[in-house]
C-alpha atoms as an extended CHARMM CRD file, in Angstrom:
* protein
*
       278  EXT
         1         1  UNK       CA            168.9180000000     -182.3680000000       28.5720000000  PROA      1               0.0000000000
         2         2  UNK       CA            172.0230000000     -183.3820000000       27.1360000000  PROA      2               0.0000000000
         3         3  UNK       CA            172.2830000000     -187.0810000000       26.8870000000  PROA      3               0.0000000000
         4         4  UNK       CA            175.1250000000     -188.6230000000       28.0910000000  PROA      4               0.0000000000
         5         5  UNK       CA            177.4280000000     -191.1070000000       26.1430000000  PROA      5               0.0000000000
         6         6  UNK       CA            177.8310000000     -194.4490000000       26.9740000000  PROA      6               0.0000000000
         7         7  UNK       CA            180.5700000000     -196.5150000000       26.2280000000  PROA      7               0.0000000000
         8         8  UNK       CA            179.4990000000     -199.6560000000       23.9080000000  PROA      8               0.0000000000
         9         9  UNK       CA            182.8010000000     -201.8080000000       25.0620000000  PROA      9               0.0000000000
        10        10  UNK       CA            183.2710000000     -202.8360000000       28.6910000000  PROA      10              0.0000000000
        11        11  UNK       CA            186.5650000000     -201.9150000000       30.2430000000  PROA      11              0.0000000000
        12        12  UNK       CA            187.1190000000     -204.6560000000       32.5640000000  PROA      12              0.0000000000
        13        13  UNK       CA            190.1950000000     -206.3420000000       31.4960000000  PROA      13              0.0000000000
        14        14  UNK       CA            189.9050000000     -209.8800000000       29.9900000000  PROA      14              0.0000000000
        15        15  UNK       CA            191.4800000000     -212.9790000000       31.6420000000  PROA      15              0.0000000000
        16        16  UNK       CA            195.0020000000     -212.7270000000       31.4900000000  PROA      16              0.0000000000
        17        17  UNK       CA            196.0370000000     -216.0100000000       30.2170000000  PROA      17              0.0000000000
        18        18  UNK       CA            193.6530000000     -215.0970000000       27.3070000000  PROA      18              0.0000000000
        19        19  UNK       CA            195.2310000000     -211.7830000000       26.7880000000  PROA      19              0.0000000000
        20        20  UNK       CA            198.7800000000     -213.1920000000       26.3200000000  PROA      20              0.0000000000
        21        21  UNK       CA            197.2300000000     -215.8460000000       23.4660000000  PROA      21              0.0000000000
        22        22  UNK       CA            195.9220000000     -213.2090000000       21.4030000000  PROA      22              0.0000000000
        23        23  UNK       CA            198.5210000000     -210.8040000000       22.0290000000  PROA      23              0.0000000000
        24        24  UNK       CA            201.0140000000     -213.7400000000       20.5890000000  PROA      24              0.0000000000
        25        25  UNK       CA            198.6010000000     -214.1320000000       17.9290000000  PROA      25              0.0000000000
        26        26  UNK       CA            198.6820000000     -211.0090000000       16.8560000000  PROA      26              0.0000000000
        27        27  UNK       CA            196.2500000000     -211.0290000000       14.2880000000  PROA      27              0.0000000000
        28        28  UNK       CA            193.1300000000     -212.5640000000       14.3060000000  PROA      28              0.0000000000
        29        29  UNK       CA            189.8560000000     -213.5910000000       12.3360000000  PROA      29              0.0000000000
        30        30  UNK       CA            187.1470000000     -214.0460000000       14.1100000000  PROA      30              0.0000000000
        31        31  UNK       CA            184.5560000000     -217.1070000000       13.3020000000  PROA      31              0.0000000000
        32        32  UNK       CA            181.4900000000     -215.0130000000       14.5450000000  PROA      32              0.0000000000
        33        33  UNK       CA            178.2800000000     -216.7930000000       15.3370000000  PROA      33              0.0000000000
        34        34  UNK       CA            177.1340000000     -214.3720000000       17.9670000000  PROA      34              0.0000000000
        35        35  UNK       CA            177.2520000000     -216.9730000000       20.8060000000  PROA      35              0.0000000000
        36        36  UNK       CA            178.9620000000     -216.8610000000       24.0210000000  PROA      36              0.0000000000
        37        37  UNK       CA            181.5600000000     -218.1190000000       22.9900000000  PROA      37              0.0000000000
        38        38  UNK       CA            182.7210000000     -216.0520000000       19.9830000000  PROA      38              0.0000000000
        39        39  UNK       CA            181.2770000000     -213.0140000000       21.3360000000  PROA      39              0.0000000000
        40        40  UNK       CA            183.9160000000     -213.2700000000       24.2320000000  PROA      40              0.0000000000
        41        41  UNK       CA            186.1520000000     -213.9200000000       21.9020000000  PROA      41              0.0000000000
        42        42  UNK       CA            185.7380000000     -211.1210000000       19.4840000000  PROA      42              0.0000000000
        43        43  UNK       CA            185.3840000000     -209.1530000000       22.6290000000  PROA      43              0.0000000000
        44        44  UNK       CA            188.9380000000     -209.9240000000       23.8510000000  PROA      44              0.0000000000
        45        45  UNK       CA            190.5760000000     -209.5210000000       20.6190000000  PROA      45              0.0000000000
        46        46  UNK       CA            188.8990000000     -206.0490000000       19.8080000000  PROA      46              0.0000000000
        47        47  UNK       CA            189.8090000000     -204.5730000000       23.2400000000  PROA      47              0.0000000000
        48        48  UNK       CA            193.6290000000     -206.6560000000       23.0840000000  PROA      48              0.0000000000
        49        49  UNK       CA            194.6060000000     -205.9330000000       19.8860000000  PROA      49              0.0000000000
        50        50  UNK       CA            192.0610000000     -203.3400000000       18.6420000000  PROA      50              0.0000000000
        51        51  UNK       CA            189.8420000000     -203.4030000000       15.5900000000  PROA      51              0.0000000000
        52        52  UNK       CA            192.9110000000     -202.5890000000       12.7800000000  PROA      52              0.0000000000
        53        53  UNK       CA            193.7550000000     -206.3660000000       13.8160000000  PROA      53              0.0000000000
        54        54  UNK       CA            190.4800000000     -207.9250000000       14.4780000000  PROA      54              0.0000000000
        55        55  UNK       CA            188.3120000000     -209.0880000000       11.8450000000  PROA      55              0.0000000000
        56        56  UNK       CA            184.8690000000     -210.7180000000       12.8920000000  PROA      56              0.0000000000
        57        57  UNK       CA            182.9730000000     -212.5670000000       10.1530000000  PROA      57              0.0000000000
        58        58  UNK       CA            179.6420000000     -214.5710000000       10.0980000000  PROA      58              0.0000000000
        59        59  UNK       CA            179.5410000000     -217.0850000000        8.0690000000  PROA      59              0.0000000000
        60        60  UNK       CA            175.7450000000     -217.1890000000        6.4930000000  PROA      60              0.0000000000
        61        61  UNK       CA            174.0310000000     -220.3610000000        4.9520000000  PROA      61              0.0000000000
        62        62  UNK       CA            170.9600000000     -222.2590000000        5.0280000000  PROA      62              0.0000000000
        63        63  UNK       CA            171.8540000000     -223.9190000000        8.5640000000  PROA      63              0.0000000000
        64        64  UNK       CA            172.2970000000     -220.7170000000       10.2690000000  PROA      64              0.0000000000
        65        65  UNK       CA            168.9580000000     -218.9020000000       11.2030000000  PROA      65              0.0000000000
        66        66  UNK       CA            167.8810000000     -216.1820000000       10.1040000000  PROA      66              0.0000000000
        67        67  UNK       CA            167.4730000000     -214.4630000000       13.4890000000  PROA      67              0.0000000000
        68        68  UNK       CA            171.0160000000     -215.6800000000       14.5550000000  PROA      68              0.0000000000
        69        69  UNK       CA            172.6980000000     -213.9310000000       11.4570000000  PROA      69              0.0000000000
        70        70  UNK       CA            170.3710000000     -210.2480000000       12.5030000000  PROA      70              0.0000000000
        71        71  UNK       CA            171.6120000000     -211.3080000000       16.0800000000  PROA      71              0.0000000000
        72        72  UNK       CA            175.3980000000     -211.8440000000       15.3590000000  PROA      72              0.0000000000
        73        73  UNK       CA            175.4310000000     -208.1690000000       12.9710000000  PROA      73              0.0000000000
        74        74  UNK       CA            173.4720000000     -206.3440000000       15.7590000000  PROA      74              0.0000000000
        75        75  UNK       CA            175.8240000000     -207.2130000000       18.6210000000  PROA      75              0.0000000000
        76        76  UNK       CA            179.0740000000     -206.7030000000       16.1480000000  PROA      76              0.0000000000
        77        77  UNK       CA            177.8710000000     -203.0540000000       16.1910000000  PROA      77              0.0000000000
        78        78  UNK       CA            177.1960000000     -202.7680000000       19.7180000000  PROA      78              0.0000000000
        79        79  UNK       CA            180.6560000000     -203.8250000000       20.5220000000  PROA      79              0.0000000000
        80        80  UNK       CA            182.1550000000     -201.8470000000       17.8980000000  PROA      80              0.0000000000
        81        81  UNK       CA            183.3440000000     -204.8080000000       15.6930000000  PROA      81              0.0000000000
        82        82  UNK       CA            184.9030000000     -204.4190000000       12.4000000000  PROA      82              0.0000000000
        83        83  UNK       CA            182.6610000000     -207.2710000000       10.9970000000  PROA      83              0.0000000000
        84        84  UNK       CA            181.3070000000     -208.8920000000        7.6870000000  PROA      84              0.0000000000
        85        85  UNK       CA            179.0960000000     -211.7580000000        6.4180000000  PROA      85              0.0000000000
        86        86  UNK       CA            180.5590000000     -214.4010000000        3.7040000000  PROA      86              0.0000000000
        87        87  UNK       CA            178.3430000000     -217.0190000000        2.8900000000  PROA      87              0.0000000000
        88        88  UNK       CA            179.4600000000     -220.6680000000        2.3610000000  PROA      88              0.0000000000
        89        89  UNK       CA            178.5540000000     -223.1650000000        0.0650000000  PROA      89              0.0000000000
        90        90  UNK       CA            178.2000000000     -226.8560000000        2.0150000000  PROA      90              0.0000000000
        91        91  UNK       CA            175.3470000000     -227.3110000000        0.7230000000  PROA      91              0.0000000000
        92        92  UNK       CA            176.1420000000     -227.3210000000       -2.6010000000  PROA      92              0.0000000000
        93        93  UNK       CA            178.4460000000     -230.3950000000       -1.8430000000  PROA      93              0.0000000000
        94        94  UNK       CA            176.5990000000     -234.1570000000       -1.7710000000  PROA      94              0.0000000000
        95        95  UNK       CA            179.5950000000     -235.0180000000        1.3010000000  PROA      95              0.0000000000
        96        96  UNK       CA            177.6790000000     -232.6800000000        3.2780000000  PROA      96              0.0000000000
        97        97  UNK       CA            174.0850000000     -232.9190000000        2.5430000000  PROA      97              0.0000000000
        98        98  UNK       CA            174.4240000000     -236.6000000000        3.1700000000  PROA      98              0.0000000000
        99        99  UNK       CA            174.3290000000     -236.2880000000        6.8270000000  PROA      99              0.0000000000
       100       100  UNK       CA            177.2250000000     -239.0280000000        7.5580000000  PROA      100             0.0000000000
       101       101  UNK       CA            179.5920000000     -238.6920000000       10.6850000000  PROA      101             0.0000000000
       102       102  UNK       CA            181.6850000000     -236.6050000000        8.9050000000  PROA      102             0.0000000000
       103       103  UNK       CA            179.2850000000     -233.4510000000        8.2800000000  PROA      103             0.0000000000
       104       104  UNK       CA            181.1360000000     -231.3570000000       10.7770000000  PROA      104             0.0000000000
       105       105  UNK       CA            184.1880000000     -231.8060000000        8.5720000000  PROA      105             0.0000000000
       106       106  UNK       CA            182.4530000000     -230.6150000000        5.9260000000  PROA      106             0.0000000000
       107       107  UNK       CA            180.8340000000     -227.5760000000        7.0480000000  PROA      107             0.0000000000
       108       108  UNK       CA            183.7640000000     -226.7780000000        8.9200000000  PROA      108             0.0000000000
       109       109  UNK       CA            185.9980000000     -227.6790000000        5.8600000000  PROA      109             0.0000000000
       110       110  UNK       CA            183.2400000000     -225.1640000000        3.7060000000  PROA      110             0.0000000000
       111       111  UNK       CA            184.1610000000     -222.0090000000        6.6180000000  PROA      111             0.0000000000
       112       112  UNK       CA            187.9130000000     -222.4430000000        6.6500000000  PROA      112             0.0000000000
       113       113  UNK       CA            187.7110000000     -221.8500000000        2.5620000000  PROA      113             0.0000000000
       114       114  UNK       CA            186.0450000000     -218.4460000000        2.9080000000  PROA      114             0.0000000000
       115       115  UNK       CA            187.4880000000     -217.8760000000        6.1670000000  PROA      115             0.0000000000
       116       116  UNK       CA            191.5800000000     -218.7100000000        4.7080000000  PROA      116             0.0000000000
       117       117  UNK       CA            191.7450000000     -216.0820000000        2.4490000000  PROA      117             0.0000000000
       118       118  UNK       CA            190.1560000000     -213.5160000000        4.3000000000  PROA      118             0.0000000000
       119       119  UNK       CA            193.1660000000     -214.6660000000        6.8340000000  PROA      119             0.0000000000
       120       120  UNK       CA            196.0570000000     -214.3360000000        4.4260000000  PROA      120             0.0000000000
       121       121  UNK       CA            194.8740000000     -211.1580000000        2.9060000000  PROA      121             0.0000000000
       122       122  UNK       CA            195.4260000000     -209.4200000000        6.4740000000  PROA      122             0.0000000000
       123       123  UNK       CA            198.6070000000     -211.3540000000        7.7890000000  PROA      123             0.0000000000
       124       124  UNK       CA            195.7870000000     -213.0160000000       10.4600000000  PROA      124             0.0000000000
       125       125  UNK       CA            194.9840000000     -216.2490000000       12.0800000000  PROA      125             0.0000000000
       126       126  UNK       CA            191.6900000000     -217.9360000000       11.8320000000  PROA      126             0.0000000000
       127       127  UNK       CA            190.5750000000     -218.2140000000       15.4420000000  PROA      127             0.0000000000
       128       128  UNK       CA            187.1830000000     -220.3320000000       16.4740000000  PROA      128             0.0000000000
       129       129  UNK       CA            184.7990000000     -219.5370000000       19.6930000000  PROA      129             0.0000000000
       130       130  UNK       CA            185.9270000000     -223.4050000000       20.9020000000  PROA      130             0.0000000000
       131       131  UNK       CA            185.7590000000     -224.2780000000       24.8720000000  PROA      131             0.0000000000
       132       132  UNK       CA            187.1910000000     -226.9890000000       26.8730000000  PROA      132             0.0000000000
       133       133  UNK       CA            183.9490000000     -228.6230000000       27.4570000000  PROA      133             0.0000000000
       134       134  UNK       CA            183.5510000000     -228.6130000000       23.3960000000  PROA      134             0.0000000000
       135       135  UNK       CA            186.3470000000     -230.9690000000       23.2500000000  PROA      135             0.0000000000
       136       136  UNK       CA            184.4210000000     -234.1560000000       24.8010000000  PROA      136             0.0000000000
       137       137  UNK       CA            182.0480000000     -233.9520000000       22.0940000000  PROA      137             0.0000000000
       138       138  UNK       CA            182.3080000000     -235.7390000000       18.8060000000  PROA      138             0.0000000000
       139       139  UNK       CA            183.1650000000     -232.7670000000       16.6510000000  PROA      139             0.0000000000
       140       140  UNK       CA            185.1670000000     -233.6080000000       13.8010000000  PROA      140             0.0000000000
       141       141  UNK       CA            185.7220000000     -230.3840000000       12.4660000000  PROA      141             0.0000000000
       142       142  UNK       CA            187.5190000000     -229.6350000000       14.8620000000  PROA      142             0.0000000000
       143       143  UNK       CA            190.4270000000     -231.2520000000       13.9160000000  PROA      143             0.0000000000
       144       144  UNK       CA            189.5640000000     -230.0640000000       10.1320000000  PROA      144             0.0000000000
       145       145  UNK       CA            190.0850000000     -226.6510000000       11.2340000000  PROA      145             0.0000000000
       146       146  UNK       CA            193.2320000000     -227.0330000000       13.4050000000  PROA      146             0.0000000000
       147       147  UNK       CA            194.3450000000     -228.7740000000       10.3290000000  PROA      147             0.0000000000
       148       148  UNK       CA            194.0520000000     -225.8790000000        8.4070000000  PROA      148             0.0000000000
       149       149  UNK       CA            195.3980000000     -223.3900000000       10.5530000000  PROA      149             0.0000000000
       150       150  UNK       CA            193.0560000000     -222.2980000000       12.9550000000  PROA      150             0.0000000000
       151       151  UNK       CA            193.2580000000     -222.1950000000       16.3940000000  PROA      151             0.0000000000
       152       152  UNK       CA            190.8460000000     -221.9620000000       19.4440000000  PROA      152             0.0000000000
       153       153  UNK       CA            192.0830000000     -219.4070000000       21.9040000000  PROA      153             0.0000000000
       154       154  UNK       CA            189.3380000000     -220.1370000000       24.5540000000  PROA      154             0.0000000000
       155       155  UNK       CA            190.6260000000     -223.8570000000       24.4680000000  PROA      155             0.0000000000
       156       156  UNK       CA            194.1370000000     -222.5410000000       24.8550000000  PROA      156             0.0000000000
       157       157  UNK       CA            193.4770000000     -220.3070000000       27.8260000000  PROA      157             0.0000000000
       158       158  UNK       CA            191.6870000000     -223.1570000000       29.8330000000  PROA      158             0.0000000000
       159       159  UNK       CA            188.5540000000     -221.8450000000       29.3880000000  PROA      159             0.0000000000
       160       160  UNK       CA            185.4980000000     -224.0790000000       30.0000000000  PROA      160             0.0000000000
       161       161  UNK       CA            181.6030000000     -223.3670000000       29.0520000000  PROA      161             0.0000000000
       162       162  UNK       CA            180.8010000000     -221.9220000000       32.9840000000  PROA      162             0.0000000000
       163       163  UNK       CA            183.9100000000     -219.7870000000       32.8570000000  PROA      163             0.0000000000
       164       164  UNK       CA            183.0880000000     -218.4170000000       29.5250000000  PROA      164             0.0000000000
       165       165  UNK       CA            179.3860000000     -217.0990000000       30.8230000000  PROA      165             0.0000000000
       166       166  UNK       CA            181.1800000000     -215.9660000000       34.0230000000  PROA      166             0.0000000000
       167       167  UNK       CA            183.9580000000     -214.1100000000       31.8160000000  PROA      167             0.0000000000
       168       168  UNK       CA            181.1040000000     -212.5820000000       30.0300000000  PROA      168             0.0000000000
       169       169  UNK       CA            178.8830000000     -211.4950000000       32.8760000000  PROA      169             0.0000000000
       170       170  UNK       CA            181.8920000000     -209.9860000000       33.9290000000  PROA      170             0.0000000000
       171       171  UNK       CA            182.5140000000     -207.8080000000       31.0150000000  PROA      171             0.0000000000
       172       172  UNK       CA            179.0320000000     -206.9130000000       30.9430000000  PROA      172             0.0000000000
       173       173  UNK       CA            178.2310000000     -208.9220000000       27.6530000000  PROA      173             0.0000000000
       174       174  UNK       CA            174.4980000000     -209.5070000000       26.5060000000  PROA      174             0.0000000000
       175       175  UNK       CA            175.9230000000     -213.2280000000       25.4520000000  PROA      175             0.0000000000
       176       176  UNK       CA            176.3960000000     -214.0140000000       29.0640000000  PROA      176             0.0000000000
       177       177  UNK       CA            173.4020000000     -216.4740000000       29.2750000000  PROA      177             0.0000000000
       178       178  UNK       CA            172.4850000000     -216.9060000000       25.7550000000  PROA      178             0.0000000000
       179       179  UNK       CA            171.1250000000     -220.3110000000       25.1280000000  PROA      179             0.0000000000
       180       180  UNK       CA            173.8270000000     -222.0860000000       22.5400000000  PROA      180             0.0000000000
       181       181  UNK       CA            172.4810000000     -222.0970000000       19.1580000000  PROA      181             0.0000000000
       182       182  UNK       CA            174.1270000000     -224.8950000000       17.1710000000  PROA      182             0.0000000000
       183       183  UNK       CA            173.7270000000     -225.1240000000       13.5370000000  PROA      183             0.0000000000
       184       184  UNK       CA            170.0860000000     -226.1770000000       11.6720000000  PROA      184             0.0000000000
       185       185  UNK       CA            171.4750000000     -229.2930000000       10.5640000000  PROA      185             0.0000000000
       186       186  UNK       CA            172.6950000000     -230.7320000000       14.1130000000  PROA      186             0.0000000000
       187       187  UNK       CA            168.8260000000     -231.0840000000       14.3010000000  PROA      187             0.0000000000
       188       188  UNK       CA            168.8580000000     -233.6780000000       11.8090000000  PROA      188             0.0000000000
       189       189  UNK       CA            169.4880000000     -237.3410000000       12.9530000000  PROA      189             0.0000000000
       190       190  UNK       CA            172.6840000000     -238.7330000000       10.8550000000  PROA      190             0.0000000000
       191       191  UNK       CA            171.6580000000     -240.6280000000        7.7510000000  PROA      191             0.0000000000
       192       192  UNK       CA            168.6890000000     -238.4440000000        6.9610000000  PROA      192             0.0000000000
       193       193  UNK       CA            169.9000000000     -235.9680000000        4.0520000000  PROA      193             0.0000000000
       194       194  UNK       CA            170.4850000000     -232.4070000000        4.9360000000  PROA      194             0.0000000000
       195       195  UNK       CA            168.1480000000     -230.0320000000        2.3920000000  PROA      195             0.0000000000
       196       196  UNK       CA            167.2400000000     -226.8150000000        2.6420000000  PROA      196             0.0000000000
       197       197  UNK       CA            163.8190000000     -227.3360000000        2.9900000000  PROA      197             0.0000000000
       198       198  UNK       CA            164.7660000000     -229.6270000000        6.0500000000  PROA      198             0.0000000000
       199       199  UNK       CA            166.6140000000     -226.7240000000        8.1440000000  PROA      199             0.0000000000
       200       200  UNK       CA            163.7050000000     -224.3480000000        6.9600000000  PROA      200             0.0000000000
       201       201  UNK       CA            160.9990000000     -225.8300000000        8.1460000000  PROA      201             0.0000000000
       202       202  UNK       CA            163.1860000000     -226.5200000000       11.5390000000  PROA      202             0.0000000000
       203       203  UNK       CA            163.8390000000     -222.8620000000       11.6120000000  PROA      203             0.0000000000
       204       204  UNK       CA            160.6110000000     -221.9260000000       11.0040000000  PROA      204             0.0000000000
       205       205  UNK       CA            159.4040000000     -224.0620000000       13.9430000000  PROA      205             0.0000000000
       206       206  UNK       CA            161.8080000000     -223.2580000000       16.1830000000  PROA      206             0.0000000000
       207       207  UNK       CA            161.1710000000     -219.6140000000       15.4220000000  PROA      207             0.0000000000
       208       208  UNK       CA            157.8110000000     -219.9390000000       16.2380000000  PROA      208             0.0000000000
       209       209  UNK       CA            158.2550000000     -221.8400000000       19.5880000000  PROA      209             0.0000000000
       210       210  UNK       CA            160.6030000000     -219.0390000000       20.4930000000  PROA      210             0.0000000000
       211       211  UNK       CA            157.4480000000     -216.6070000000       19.7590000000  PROA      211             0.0000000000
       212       212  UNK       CA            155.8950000000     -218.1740000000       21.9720000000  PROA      212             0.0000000000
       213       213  UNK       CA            158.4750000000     -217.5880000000       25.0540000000  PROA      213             0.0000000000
       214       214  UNK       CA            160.7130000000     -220.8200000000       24.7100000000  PROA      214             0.0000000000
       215       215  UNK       CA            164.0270000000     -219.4870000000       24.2840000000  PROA      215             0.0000000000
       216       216  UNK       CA            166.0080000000     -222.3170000000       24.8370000000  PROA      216             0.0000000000
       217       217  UNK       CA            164.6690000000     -225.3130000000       22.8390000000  PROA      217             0.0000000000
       218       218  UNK       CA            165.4380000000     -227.6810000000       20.0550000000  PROA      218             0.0000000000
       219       219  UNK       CA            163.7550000000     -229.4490000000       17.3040000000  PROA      219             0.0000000000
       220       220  UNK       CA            164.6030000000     -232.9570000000       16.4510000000  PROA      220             0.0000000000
       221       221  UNK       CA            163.1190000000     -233.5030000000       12.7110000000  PROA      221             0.0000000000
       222       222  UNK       CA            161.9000000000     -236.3890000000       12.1820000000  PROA      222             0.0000000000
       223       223  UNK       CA            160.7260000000     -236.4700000000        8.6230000000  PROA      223             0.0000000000
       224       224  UNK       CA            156.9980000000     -235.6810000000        9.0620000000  PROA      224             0.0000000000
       225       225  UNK       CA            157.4320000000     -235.7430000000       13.2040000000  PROA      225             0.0000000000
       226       226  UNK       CA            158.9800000000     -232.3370000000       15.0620000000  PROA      226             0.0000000000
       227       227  UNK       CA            160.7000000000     -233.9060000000       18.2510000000  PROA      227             0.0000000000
       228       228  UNK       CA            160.4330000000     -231.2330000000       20.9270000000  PROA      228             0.0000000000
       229       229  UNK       CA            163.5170000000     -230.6010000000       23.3560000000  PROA      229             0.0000000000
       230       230  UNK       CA            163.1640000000     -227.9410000000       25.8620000000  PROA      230             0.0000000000
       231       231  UNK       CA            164.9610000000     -227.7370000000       29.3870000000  PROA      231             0.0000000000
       232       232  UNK       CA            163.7330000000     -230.0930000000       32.0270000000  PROA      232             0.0000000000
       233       233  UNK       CA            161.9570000000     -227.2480000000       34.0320000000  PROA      233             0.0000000000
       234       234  UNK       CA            160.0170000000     -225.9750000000       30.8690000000  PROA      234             0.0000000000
       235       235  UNK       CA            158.8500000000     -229.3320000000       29.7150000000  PROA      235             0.0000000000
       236       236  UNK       CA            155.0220000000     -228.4800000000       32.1780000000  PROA      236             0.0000000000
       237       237  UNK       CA            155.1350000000     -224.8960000000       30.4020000000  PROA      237             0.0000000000
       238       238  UNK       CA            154.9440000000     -226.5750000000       26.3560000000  PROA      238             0.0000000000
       239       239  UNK       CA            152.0840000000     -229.1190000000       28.4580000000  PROA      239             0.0000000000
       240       240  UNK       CA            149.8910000000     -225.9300000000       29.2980000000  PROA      240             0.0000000000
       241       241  UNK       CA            150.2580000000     -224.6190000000       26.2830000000  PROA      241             0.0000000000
       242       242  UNK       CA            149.9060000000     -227.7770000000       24.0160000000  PROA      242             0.0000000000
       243       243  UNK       CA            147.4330000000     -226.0900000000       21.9770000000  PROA      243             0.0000000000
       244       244  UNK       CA            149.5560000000     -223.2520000000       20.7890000000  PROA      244             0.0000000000
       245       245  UNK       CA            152.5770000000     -225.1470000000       20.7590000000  PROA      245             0.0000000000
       246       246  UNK       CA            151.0790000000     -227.8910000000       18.5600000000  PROA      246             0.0000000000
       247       247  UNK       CA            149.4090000000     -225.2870000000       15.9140000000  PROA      247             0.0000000000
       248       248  UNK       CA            152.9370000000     -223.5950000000       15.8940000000  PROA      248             0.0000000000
       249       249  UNK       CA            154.5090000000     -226.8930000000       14.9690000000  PROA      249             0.0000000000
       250       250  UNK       CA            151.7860000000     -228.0020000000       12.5170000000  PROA      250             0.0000000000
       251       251  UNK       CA            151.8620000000     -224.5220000000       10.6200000000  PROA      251             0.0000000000
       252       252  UNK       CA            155.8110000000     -224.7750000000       10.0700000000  PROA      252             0.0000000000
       253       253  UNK       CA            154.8650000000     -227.5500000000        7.9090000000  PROA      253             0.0000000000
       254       254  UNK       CA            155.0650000000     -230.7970000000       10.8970000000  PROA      254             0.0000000000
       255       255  UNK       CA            152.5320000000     -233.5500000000       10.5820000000  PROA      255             0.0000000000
       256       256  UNK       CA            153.3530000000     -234.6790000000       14.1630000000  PROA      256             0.0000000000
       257       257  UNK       CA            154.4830000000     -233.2780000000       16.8740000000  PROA      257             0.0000000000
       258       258  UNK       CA            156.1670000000     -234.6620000000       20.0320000000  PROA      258             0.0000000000
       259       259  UNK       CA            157.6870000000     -233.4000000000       23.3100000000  PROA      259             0.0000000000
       260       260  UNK       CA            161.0900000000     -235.4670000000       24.9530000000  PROA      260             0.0000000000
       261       261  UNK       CA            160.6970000000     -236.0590000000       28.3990000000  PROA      261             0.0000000000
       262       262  UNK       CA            164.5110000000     -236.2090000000       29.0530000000  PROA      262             0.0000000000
       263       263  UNK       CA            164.9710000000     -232.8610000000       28.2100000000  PROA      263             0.0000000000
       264       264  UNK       CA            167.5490000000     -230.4710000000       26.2410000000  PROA      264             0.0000000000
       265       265  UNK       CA            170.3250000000     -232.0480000000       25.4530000000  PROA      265             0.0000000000
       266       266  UNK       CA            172.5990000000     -230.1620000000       23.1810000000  PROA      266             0.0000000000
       267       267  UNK       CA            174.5290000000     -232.5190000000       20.9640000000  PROA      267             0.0000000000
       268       268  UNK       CA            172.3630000000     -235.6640000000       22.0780000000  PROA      268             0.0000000000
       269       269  UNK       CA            172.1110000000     -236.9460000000       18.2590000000  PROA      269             0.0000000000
       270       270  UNK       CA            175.8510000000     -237.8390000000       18.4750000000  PROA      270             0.0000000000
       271       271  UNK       CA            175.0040000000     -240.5600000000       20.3700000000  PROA      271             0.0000000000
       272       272  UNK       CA            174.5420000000     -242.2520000000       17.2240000000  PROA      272             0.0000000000
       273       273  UNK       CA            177.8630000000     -242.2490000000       16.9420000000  PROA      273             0.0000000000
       274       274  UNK       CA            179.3100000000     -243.6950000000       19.7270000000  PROA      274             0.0000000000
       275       275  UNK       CA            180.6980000000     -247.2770000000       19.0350000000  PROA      275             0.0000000000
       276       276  UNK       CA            177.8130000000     -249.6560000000       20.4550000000  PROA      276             0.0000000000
       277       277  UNK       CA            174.8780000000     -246.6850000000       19.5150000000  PROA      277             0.0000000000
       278       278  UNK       CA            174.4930000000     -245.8710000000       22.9460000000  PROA      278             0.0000000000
């Protein structure tokens, strides 16, 4: 029997006040990590504008998984994406690895110099998968990137974290409930140096917890100790299965290993930052 096509892109229109931004844009570049947010993104763009004016690019480096960057190509293709990797070169820079307050700017500072003249080259705007709800948190490259041309359409449209996944279930996008992977190093408290071995051995752990059926976790390193943050409702799961879990830990190159009773919270580290260390 004949198989029957299937179309890869959803044909449900995107949000309207969306539509208008990109359609003003006109142009666009596409930071593309593969998450909800910048697959909606990317979405909206390619079905606005059309691929001719919608470039999606991954930017690859040691703080980006491995898995994430085989994630972020695969879906480019199922959405019919004109898309390409570049990597980026933070680490190379001691402003970065030095794990101050200002790493964001950095990294971010390290993406808008690969992402620029990609940009210029096509007559485009840089434009970042950035939500409402992101601005609350202390992100400082934000403002490097806004700086330096780029805007966040999401943020523009009114857009917050909920109405993203919503959007996306929506549209019929795989993203919809994708657990938010943030970069390797926002694993690393501030003040401890960012090295490559450092994100490794967090990827490799965090790879290996996800083996295990923990999707949505973190780990906190610790120097020699693996700090274990998994959602609330999971945390009697990694209990039953402390044996596993611990090996898993131990063979990604952890001395100690420890589970947080509070929880996943994404971002949590920058509470180092807030004025009285609370």
């Amino acid at each position: 029997m004949a198989r029957i096509p299937v179309e890869r892109i959803p044909k449900e229109p995107v949000p309207d006040a969306l539509e208008q931004i990109l359609l003003d844009i006109n142009r666009v570049v596409v930071a593309f990590s593969g998450g909800a947010d910048s697959a909606l993104l990317a979405h909206a763009a390619n079905a606005v504008l059309g691929p001719e004016r919608v470039h999606v690019v991954t930017a690859v480096s040691p703080s980006l998984a491995a898995d994430e960057r085989a994630d972020a190509e695969a879906l480019a293709g199922e959405l019919g994406l004109r898309w390409s990797a570049v990597e980026t070169d933070e680490m190379t820079h001691a402003a970065y690895r030095v794990n101050d307050a200002d790493r964001c700017a950095h990294c971010k500072d390290a993406l808008m110099d690969v992402l620029v003249p990609i940009a210029e080259a096509e007559s485009a705007t840089v434009v970042l998968g950035v939500n409402v709800d992101d601005l609350g948190d202390p992100r400082p490259g934000q403002r490097v990137a806004i700086d330096r041309g780029a805007r966040f359409p999401l943020v523009e449209a009114g857009l917050t974290k909920d109405e993203v996944r919503a959007c996306s279930r929506r549209l019929g996008l795989r993203t919809a409930d994708k657990p938010a992977a943030a970069c390797l190093a926002s694993r690393v408290p501030y003040g401890t140096e960012v090295t490559v071995d450092v994100l490794s051995g967090v990827e490799r752990a965090e790879a290996a917890l996800r083996r295990l059926g923990f999707d949505d976790l973190r780990i906190r390193h610790y120097d020699d100790t693996a700090r274990i943050e998994v959602p609330i409702d999971r945390l009697a799961d990694v209990v039953d299965r402390r044996g596993a879990v611990v090996a898993a830990v131990i063979a990604s190159g952890y001395q100690y290993v420890t589970l947080d009773l509070e929880g996943l919270r994404s971002g949590n580290l920058n509470a180092a930052l807030a004025p009285d260390g609370a």
